[in-house]
N, C-alpha and C positions, 0 to 999 in steps of 0.2 A: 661471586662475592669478592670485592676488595679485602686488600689489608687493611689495618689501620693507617700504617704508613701514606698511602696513597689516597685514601678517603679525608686525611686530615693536608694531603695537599691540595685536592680539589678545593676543598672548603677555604682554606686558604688564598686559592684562584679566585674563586667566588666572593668572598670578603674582599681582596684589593679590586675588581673592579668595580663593587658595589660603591668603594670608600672612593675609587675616578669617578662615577658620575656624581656621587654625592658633592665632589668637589670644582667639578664641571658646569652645575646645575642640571645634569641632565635626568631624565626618568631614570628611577632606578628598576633593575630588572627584578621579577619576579622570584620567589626563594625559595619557589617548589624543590628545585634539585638540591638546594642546600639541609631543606628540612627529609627530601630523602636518605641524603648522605651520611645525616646526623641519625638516623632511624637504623641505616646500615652499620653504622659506629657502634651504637647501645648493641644492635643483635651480635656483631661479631666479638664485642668485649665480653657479652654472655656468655658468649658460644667457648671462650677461650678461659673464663672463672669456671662454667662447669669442667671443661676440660681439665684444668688443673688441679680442679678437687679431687675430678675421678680420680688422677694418676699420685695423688701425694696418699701418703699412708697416712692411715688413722692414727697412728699411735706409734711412739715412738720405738724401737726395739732396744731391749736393755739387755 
């Protein structure tokens, strides 16, 4: 699993050569990887909001 860090650079990759051929006229490529990356995005931002619930206290200590 990527970070986020690196998953939101891919996608980034992705988006600017999509927007060269868009501006190219050429085919644009397919956005299988992109819609994986974006799928890995959602699981790893889950994975790190459970994370952070587990570890914060319910209540505060007085």
């Amino acid at each position: 699993m990527h970070d986020i860090e690196m998953i939101d650079f891919e996608l980034w990759v992705i988006s600017m050569i999509r927007a060269m051929c868009r501006r190219e006229g050429m085919r644009l490529p397919r956005i299988g990887r992109a819609d994986e990356l974006l799928d890995e995005r959602l699981a790893v931002g889950a994975y790190w909001n459970r994370a952070g619930r587990a570890s914060r206290p319910t209540s505060s200590p007085e």
